[in-house]
TITORGU-399632 format. One record per residue (C-alpha): residue number from 1; residue in three letters; x, y, z. Coordinates in pm, 1 decimal. Layout:
BEGIN
+-----+--------+----------+----------+----------+
| num | residu |        u |        v |        w |
+-----+--------+----------+----------+----------+
| NUM |    ala |        X |        Y |        Z |
...
+-----+--------+----------+----------+----------+
//
This chain:
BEGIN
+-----+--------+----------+----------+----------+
| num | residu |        u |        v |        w |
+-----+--------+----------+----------+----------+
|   1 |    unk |   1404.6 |   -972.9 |    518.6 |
|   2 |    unk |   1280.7 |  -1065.8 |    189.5 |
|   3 |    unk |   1157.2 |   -821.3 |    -51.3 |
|   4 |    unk |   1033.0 |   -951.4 |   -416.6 |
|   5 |    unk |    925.2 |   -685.9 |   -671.3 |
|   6 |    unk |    785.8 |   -738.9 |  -1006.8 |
|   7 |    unk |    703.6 |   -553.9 |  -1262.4 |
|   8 |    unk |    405.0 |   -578.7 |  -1482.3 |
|   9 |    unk |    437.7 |   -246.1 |  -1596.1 |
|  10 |    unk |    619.8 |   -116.4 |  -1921.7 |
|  11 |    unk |    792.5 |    168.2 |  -1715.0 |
|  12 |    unk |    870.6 |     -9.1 |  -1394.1 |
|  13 |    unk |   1245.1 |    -82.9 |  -1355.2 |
|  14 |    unk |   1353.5 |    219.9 |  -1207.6 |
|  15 |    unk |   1046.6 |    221.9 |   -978.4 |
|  16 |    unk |   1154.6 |   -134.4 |   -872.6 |
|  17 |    unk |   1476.7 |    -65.1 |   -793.2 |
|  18 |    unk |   1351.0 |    229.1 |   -560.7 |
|  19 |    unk |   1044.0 |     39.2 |   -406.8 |
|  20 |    unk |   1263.0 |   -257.3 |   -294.1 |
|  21 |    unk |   1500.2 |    -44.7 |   -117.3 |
|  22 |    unk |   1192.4 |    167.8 |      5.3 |
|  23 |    unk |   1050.7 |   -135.1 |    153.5 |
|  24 |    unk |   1330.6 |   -301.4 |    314.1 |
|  25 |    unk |   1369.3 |     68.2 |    495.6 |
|  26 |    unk |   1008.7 |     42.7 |    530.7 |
|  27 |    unk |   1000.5 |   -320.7 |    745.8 |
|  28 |    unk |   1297.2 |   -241.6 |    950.2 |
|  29 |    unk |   1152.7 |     84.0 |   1091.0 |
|  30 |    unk |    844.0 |   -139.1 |   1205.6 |
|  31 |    unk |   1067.9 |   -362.9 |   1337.9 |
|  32 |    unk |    988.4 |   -607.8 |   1075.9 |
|  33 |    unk |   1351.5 |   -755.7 |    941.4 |
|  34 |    unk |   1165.2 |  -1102.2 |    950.8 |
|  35 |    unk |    917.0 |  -1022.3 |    678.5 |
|  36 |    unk |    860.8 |  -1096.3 |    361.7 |
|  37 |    unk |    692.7 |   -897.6 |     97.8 |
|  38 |    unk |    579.3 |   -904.5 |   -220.5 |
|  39 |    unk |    550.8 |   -615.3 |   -457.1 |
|  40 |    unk |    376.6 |   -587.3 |   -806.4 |
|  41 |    unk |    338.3 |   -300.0 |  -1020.7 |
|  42 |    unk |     91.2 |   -249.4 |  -1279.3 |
|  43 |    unk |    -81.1 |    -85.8 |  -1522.5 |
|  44 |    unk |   -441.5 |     72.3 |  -1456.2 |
|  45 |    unk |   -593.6 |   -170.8 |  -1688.0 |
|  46 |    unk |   -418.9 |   -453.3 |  -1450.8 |
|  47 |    unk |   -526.4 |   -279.4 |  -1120.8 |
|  48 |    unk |   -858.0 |   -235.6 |  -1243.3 |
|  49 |    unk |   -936.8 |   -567.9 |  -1356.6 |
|  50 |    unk |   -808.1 |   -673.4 |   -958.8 |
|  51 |    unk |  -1025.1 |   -442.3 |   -815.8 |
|  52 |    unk |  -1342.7 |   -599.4 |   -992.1 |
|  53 |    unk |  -1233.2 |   -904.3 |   -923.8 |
|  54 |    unk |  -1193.0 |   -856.5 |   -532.6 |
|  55 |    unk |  -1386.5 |   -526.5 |   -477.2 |
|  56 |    unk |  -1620.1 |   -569.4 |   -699.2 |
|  57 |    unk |  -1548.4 |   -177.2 |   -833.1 |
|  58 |    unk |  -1505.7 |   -157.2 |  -1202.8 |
|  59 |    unk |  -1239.7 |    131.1 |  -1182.1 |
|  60 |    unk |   -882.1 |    161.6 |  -1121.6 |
|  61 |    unk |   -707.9 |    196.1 |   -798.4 |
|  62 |    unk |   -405.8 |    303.4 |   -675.0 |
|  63 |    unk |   -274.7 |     10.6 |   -436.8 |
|  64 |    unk |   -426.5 |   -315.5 |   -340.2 |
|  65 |    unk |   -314.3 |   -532.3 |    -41.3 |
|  66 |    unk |   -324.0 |   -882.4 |    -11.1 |
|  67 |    unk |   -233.9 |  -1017.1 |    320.0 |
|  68 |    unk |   -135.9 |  -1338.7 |    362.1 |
|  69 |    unk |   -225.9 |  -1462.1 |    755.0 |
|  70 |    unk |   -490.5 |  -1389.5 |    952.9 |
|  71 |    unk |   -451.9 |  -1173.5 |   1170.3 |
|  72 |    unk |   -291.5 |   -971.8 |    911.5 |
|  73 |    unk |     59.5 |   -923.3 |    996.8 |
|  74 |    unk |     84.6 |  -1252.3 |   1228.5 |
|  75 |    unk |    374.7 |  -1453.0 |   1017.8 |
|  76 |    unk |    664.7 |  -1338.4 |    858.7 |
|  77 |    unk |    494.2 |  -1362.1 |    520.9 |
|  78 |    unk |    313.0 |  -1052.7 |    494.2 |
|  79 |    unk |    132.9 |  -1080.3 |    163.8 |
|  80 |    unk |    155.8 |   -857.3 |   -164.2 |
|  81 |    unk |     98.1 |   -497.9 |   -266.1 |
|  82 |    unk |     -4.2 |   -420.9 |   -577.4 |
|  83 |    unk |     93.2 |    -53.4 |   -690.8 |
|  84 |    unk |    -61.4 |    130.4 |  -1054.6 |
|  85 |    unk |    202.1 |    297.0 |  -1193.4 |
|  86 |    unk |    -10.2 |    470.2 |  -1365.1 |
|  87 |    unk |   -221.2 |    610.2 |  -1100.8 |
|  88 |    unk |    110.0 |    688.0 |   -950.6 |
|  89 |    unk |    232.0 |    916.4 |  -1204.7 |
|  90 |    unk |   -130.9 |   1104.2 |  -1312.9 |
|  91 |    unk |   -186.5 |   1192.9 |   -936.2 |
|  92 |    unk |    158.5 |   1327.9 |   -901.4 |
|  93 |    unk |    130.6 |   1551.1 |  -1193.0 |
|  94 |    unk |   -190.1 |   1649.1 |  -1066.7 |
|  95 |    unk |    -92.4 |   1712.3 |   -757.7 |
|  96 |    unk |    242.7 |   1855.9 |   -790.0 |
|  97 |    unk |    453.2 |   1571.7 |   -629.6 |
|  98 |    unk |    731.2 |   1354.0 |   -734.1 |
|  99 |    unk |    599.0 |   1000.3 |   -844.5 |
| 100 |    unk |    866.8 |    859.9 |   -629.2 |
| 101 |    unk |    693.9 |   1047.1 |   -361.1 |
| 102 |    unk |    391.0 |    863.3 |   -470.8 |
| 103 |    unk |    477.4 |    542.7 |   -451.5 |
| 104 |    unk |    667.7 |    561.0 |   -142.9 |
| 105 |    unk |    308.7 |    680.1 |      6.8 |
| 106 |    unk |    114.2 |    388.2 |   -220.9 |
| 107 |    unk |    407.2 |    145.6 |    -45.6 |
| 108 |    unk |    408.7 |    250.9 |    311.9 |
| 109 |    unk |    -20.4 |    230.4 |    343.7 |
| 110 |    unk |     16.1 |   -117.7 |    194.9 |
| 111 |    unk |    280.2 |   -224.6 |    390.0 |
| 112 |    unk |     79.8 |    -90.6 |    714.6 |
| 113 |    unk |   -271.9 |   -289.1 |    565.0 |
| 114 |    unk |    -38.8 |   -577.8 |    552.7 |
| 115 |    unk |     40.2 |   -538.4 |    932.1 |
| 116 |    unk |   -302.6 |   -540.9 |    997.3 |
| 117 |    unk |   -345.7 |   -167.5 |    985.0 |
| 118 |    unk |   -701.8 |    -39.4 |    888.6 |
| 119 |    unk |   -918.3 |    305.8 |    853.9 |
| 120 |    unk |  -1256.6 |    165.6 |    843.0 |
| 121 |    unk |  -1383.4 |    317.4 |   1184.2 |
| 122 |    unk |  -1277.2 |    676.7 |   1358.6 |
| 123 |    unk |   -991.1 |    518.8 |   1528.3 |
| 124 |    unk |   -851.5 |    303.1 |   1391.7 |
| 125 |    unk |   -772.2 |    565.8 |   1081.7 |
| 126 |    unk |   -641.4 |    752.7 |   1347.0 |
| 127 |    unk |   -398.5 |    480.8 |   1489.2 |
| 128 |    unk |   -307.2 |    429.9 |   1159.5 |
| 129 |    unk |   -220.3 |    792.0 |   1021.6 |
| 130 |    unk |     -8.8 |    782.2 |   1341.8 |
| 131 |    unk |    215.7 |    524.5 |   1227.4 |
| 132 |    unk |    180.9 |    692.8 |    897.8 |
| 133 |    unk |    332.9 |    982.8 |   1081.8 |
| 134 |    unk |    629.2 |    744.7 |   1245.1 |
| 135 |    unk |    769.1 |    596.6 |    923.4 |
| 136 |    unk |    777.5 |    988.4 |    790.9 |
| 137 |    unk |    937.7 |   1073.1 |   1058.7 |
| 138 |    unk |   1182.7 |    766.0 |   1058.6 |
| 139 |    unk |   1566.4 |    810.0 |   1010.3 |
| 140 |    unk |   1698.4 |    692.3 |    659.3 |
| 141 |    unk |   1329.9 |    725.4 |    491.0 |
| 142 |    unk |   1137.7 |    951.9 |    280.9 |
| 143 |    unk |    984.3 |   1101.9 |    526.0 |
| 144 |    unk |   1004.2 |   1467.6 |    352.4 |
| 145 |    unk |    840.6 |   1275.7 |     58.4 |
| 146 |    unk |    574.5 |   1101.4 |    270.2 |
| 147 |    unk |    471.5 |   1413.7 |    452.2 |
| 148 |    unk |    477.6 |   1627.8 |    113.9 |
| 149 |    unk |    113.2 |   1404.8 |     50.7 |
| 150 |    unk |     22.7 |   1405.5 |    392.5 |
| 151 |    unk |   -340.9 |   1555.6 |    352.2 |
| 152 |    unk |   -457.0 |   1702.0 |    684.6 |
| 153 |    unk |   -847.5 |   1615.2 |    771.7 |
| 154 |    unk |  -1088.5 |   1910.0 |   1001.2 |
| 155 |    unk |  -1018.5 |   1913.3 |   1347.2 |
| 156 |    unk |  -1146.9 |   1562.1 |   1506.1 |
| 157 |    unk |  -1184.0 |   1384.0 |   1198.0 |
| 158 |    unk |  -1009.8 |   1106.1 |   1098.5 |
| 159 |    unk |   -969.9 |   1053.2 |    711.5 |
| 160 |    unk |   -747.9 |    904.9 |    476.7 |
| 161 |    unk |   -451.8 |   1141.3 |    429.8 |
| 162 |    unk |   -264.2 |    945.0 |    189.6 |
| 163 |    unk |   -544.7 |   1008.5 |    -87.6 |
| 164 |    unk |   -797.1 |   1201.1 |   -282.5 |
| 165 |    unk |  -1065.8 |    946.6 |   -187.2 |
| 166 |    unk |  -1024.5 |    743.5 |    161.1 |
| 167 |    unk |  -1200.8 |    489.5 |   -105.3 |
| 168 |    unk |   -900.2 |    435.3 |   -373.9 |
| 169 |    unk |   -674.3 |    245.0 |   -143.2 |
| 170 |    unk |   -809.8 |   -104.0 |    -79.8 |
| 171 |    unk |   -735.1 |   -455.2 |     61.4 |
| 172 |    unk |   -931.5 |   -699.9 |    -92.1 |
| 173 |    unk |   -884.7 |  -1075.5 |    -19.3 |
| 174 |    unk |  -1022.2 |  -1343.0 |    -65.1 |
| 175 |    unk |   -924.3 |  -1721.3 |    121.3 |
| 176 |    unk |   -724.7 |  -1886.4 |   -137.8 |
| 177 |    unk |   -557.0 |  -1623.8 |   -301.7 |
| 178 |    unk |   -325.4 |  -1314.8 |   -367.8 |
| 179 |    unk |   -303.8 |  -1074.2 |   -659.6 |
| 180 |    unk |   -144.3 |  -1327.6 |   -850.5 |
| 181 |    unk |   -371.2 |  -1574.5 |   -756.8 |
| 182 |    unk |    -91.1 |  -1807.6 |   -569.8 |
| 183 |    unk |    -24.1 |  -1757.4 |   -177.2 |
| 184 |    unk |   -262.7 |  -1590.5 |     42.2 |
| 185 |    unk |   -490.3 |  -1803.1 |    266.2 |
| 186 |    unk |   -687.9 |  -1474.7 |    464.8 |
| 187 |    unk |  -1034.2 |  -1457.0 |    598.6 |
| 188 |    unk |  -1069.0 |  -1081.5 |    538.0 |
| 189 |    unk |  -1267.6 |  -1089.5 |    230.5 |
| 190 |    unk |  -1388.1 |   -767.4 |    112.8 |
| 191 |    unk |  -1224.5 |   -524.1 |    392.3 |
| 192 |    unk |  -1098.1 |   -206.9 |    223.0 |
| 193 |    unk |   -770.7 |    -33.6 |    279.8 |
+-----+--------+----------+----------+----------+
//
């Protein structure tokens, strides 16, 4: 398993150091020690500008996923997440959370976008929040830290419970290209996360 972090961000050693542990524990719960996996964190102004880029939405975002094969998850290159640090740490303050807890959540629903995990339709947000659900409930994880944000949708609905907005998490991509505009060759332009 290979997990490369890099930080963009001012503040982002001691994140780093937790988010590459996070992720190793991450792939081997999903029976993923053959992956690799690239993380960058950034600043709001840096997430922002990718999100116009591939989205086309002028705004920050929380995490952005760039998977590498098609289907997503096929190869043991995954592709890159791309985490705001800053998004991290205002919606934990708001919200009363840890931003470790935070960025373990941003992490996991990347890392599950990168498997080919989506919540575009009823059930498939459903089959993912259930894997969701798994890696909280894994041995060794965060998984008091991943429910802590779990946000619980109405009876029969299936939402993003990982965010305010089942809008703020997205994977663009675009053939050619990954957040840092070397690896990715994926088919799945414009899908959101």
């Amino acid at each position: 398993m290979i997990v490369r972090l890099t930080s963009e961000h001012p503040d982002g050693a001691r994140a780093a150091r937790r988010l590459r542990a996070r992720a190793a524990a991450f792939l081997a719960a999903l029976g993923r020690e053959d992956a690799e996996l690239s993380i960058l964190l950034v600043t709001d102004r840096r997430i922002r500008t990718l999100n116009r880029e591939w989205r086309q939405k002028d705004q920050a975002t929380d995490v952005l996923s760039f998977p590498i094969s098609e289907p997503p998850g096929a190869g043991a290159l995954l592709g890159d997440v791309v985490i705001s640090l800053d998004t991290a740490a205002r919606r934990a303050r708001s919200d009363g959370r840890r931003v470790g807890a935070e960025l373990d959540r941003y992490l996991a629903h990347g890392i599950l976008h990168l498997l080919g995990y989506d919540h575009e339709r009823p059930a498939d947000a459903r089959a993912m929040a259930e894997k969701e659900a798994e890696l909280a409930r894994a041995e060794g994880l965060v998984g008091a830290a991943l429910r802590e944000g779990r946000r619980e949708g109405r009876a029969g609905e299936a939402k993003d419970r990982w965010t305010r907005s089942p809008t703020s998490i997205s994977t663009p991509s675009r053939s050619g290209s990954t957040a840092r505009g070397s690896r990715a060759k994926t088919s799945r332009a414009g899908s959101r996360t």
